[in-house]
C-alpha positions in Angstrom: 53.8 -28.3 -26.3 54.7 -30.7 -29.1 58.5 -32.0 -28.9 58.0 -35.4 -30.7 60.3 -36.1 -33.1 63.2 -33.1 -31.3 66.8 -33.8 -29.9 67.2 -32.9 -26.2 70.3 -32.7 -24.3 69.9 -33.3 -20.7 72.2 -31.9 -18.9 73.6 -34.0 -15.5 72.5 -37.6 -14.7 71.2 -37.3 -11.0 67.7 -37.7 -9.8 66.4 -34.7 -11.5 68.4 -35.6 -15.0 66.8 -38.9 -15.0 63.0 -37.2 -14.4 63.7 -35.0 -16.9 64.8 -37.9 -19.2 62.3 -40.0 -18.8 59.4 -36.8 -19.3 61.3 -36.3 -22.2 60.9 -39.7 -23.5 57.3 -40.2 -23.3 57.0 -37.0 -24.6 58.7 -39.1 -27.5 62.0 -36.5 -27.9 65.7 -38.1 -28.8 67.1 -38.1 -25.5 71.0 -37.5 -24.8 71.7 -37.7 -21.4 74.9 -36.3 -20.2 76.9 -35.8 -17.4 81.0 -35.1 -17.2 81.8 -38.0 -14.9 83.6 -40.2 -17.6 83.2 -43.3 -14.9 79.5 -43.5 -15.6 78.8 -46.0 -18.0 75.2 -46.7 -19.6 74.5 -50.3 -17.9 74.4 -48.5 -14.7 71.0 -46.6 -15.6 69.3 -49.8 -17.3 66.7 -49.7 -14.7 66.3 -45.7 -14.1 66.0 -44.5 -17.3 63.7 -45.7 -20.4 65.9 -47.4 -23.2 65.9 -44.7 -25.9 67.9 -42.5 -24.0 71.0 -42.2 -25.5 73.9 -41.3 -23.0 77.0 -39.2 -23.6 80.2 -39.2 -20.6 82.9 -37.0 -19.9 83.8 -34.2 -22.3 81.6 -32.4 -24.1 81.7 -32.1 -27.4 80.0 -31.1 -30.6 78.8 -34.2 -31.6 76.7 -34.0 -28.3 74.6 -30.8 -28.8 74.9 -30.3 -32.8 70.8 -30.2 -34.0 69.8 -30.2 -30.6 66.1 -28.0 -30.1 67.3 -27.4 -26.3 69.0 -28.2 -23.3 67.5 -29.0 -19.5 70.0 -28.7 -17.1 70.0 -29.9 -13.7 69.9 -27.7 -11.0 73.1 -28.3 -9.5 75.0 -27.5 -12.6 76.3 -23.9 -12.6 74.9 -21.8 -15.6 78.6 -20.4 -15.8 79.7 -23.9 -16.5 82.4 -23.6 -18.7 81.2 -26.9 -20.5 77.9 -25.1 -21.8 80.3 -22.6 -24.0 79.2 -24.7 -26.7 75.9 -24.8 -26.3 75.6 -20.6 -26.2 77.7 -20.2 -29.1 74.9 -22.4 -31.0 72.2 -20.5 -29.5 70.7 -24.0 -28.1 68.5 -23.0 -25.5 69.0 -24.1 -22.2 66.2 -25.1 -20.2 65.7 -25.4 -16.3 63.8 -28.9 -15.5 61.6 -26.1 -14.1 60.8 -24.9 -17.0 60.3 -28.3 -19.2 58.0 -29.8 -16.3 55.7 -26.3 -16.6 55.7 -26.6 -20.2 54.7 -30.1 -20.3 52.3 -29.8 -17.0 48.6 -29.2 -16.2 46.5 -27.6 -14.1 47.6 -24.5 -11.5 51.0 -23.8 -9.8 52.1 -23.0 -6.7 55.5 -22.0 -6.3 57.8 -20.9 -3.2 61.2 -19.9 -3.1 63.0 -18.2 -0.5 66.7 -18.6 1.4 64.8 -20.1 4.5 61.4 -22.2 6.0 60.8 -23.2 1.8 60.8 -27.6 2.6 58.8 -27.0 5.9 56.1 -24.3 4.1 55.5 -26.0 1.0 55.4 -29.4 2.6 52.3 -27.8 5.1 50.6 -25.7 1.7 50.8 -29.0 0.3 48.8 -30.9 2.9 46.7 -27.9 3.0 46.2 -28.8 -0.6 45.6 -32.6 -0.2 42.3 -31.3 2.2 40.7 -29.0 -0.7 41.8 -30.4 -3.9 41.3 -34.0 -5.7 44.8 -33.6 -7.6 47.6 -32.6 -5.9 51.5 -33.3 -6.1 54.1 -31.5 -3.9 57.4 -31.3 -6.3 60.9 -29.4 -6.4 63.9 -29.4 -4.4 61.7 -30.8 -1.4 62.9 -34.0 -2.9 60.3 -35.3 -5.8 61.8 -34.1 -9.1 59.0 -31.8 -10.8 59.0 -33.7 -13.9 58.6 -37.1 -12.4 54.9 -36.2 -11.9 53.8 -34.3 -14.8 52.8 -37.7 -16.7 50.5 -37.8 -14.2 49.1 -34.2 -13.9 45.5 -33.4 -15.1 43.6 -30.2 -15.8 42.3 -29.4 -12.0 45.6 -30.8 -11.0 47.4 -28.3 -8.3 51.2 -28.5 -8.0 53.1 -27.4 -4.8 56.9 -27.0 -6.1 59.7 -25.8 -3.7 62.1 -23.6 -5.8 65.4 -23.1 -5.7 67.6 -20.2 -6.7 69.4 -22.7 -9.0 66.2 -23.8 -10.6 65.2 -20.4 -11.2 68.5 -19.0 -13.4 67.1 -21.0 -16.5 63.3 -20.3 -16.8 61.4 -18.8 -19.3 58.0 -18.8 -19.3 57.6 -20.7 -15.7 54.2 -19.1 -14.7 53.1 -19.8 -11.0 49.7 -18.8 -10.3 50.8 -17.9 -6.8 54.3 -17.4 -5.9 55.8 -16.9 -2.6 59.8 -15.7 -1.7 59.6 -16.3 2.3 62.9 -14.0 3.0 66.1 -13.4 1.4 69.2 -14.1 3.5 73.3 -14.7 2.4 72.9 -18.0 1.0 74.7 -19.6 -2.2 77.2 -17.2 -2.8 79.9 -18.9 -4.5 77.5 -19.9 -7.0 75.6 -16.5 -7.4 78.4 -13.9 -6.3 76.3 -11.1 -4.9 72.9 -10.7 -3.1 72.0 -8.7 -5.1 71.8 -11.3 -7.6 71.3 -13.4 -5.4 68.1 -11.8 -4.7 66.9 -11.0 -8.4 67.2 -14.8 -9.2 64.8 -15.2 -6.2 62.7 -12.6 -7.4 62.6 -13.8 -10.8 59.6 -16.7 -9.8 57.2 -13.9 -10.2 58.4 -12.6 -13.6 55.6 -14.2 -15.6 52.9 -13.3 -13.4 50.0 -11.0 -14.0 48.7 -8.2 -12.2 45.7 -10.4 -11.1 48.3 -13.2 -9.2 49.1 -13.2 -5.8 52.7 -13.3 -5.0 53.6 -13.5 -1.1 56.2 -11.6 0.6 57.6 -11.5 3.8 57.1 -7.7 5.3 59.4 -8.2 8.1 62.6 -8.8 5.2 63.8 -6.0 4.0 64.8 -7.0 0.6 61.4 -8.9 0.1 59.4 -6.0 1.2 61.1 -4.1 -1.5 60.1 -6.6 -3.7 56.5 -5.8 -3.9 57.2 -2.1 -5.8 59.2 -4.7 -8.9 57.6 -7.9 -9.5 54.7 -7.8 -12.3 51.8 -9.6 -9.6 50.2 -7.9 -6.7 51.9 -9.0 -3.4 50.5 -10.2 -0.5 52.1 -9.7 2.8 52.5 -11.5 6.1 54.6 -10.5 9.1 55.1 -11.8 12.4 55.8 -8.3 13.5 53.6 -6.0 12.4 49.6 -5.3 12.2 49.2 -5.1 8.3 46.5 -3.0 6.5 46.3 -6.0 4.4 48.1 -9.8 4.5 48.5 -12.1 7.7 49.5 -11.0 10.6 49.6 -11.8 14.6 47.2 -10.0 17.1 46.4 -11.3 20.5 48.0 -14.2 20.3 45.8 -15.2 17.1 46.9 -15.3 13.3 44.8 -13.0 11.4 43.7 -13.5 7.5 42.8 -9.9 6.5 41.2 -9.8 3.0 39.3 -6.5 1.8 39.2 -4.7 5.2 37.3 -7.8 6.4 39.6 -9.7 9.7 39.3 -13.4 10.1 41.0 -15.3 12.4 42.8 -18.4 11.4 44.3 -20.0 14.3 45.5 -19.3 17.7 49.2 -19.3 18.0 48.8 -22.2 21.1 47.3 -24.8 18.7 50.3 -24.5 16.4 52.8 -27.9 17.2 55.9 -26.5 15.3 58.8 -25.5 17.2 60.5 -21.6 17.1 58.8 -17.9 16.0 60.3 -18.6 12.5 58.3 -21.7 12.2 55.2 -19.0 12.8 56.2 -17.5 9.4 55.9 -20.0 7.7 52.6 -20.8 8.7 51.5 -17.2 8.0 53.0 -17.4 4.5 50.9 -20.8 4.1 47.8 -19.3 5.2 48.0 -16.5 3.0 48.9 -18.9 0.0 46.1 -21.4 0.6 43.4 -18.1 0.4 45.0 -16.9 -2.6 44.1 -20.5 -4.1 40.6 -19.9 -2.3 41.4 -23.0 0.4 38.5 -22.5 2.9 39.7 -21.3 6.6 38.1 -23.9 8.4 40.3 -26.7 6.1 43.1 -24.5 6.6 42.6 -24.0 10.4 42.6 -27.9 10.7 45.8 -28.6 8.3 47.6 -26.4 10.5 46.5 -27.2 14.1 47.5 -31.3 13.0 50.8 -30.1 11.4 54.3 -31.5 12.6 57.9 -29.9 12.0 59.1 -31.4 8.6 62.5 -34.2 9.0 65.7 -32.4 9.1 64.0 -29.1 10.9 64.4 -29.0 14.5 63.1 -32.5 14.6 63.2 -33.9 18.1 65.0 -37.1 17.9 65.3 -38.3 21.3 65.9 -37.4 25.4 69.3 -39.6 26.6 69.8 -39.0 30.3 67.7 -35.9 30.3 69.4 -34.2 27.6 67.4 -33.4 24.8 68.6 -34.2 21.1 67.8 -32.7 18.1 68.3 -32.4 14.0 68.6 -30.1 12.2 71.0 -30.7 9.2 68.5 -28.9 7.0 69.8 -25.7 8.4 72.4 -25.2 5.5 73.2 -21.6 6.1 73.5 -18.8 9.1 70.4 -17.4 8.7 68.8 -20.8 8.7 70.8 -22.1 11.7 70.1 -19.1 13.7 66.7 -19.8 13.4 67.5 -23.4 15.4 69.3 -21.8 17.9 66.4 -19.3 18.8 63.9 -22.3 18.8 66.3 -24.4 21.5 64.9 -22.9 25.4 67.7 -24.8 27.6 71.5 -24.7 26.8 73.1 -26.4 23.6 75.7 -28.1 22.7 76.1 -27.0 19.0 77.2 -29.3 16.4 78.8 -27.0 13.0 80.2 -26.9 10.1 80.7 -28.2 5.9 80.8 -27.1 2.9 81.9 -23.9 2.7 79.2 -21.6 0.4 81.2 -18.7 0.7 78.9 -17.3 2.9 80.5 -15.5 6.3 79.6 -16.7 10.1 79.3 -13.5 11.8 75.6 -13.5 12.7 75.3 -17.0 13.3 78.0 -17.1 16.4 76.5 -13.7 17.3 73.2 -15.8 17.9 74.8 -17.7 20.5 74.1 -15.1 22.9 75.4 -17.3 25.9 72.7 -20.7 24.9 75.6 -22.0 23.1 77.7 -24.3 25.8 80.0 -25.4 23.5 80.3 -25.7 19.7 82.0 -28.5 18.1 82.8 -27.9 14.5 83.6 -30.7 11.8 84.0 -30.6 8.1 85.7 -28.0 5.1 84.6 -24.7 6.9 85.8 -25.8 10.7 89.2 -23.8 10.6 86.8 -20.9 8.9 84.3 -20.7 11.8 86.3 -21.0 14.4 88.4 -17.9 13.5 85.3 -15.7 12.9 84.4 -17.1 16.6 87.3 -16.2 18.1 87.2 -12.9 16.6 83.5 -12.6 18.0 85.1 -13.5 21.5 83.6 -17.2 21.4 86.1 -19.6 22.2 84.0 -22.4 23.5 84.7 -24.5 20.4 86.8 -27.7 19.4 87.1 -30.0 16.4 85.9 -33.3 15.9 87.5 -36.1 13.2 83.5 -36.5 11.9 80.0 -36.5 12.9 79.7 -39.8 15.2 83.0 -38.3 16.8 81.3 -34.6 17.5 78.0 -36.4 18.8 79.9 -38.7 21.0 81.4 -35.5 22.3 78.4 -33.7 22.8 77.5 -36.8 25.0 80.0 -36.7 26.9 79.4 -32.9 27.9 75.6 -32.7 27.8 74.4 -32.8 31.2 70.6 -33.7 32.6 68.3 -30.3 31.2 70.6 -29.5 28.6 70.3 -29.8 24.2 72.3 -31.4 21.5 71.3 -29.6 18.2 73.0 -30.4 14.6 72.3 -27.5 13.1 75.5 -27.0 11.0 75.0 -23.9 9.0 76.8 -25.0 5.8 75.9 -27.5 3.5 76.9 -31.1 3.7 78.7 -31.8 -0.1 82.0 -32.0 1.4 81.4 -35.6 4.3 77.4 -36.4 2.7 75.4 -37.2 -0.2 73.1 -34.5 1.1 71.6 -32.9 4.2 69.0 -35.8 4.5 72.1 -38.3 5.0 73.6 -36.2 6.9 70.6 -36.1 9.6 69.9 -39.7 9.5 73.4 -40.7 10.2 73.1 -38.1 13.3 69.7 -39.9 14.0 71.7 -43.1 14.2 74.7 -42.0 16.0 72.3 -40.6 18.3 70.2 -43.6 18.8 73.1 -45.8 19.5 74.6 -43.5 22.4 74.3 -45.7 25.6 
């Protein structure tokens, strides 16, 4: 795709505006970057950004967009953004970084979306990828923008890219060659409104497939089993649950690969290091990924036996006077904190609560189940949780002034074979930068406990 010589408006000036910016600009398009904060001043991207860009704070305006080819916005900018009126109005199409980085890139695609397990699955289909293949980048909302490694792409290049619901409103012609939606839980609906949205937006990674792609579905979700009778690709199943006439599936204690009525087994559940039955799934949906890229067994077999939990997911931190403490500030929502409480085998002392998503709390303090000792809740959604607790007949809760305070209480409960786990089922916007600052301070906090 040729865009020398074409105005482009980038929309938002974080880490994925400044990719996109730079792409852009060794593409040799006229760069406007813009974001609304009216504080930001160009000096304070002389060293992130190349100097043609031009840049553009605070309102927008016409002057901005006029003769503008297209727009890539940043995936934590709403498409309902009441900014982008003038954009629509002047039919200036608006691009996902997505989209720009497949337009620009090379070689094959794998994508994964999914409310749940995406960071921890695409970071092991990666390294299965890394064993097979020369070329390989692992991209997305994992953390490296997409677009910060197309420059470097080549034609037997594979890309791994995480996708996120917000990356996926804006695309066009984004064309994995294998997709994957791992499940579809309540997740992002302040931003998205309903699941059912919610769910098509998922969904929508697959649009530009063809009948010959593989896209991979969870059978034990309801909504993504549905999935396989809409999207345009043939799905390919794994479940944790059930014996499937074809997909990945558990039997005897062994993941099984079965391709064409012929059974092979990958690897024995005991050989797998990563913590929680949810952590299986994720393998399974790796496995069947990897075959669909035709990843030998035995290179997949050895990716997976080596592989250890992701930061941020149920990572074991440290043992303080026998208790045992771990982070897991990557679990953002219910359904993904849930999934940390099932994986903890002695009693907890839960640390919740953040930025409230508009997502409701019922299932998660159902989960408790009596592992939950006490929850201490801190941040936007406190008040929020401990009502839907209460109302659930958990009252075991109190409120801290901020993280160091609610690990320094957990500390002073936590007894000799018992758990700390962070694993606040919201987001972190409202005290953090993001969920990765979040679990390093708790790292900290944790490690200077005496």
């Amino acid at each position: 795709m040729n865009i020398e010589g074409k105005k482009v408006i980038v929309l938002g000036a974080g880490k994925s505006g400044i990719a996109a910016s730079n792409l852009l600009t060794a593409s040799k398009a006229n760069v406007t970057l813009y974001d609304g904060n009216d504080k930001l001043k160009a000096e304070d991207f002389k060293d992130k950004v190349k100097d043609a860009v031009t840049f553009a704070f605070g309102e927008m305006n016409e002057e901005v967009y006029k003769d503008a080819a297209f727009a890539v916005i940043s995936p934590g900018i709403s498409i309902e953004a009441e900014f982008l009126n003038g954009l629509k109005s002047n039919n200036i199409p608006i691009w996902s970084e997505v989209e720009l980085a497949y337009k620009l890139g090379k070689g094959k695609l794998v994508a994964i979306t999914g409310t749940n397990g995406k960071t921890t699955t695409t970071t092991l289909v990666g390294e299965i990828m890394k064993a097979h293949f020369n070329s390989v980048f692992v991209v997305g909302n994992i953390g490296t923008p997409y677009t910060e490694c197309v420059s470097d792409m080549v034609d037997d290049t594979v890309t791994v890219a995480e996708i996120s619901s917000f990356q996926l409103e804006t695309i066009i012609d984004f064309h994995p060659n294998v997709s994957a939606v791992l499940n579809v839980t309540p997740d992002h609906l302040n931003r998205h409104h309903t699941m059912e949205i919610y769910a098509d937006t998922k969904m929508a990674v697959t649009k530009n497939q063809t009948a010959d792609e593989i896209c991979v579905l969870n059978y034990d979700d309801e909504l993504t089993r549905k999935m396989a009778d809409k999207i345009p690709s043939k799905a390919r199943f794994f479940s944790r649950l059930e014996e499937l006439e074809e997909g990945v599936f558990l039997k005897d204690g062994s993941i099984i690969l079965r391709v064409d009525g012929k059974d092979t087994k990958v690897i024995d559940i005991a050989e797998i290091k990563l913590l929680g039955a949810h952590n299986i799934e994720n393998v399974m949906a790796s496995i069947a990924m990897a075959d669909a890229m035709s990843v030998p067994v035995d290179v997949i077999h050895d990716v997976v036996r080596d592989f250890r939990a992701v930061e941020h997911r149920i990572e074991y931190v440290d043992t303080i006077n026998g208790v045992d403490y771990y982070n897991d500030s990557k679990g953002t929502n219910p359904d993904a904190a849930i999934k940390g409480i099932e994986a903890m085998v002695k009693p907890t002392y839960l640390i919740g609560g953040g930025y409230d998503k508009g997502v409701p709390f019922d299932d998660w303090i159902d989960s408790f189940d009596g592992k939950v000792r006490k929850l201490i809740l801190i941040g936007v959604t406190a008040e929020m949780i401990a009502d839907t607790a209460k109302a659930h007949g958990f009252t075991d809760f109190e409120f801290a002034d901020d993280l160091k305070d609610a690990v320094e209480r957990c500390h002073s409960y936590a007894k000799d074979g018992e758990a700390v786990l962070l694993s606040p089922a919201c987001a972190s916007w409202d005290m953090f930068d993001s969920y990765e600052q979040r679990g390093e301070l708790f790292k900290e906090y944790v490690k200077g406990l005496e």
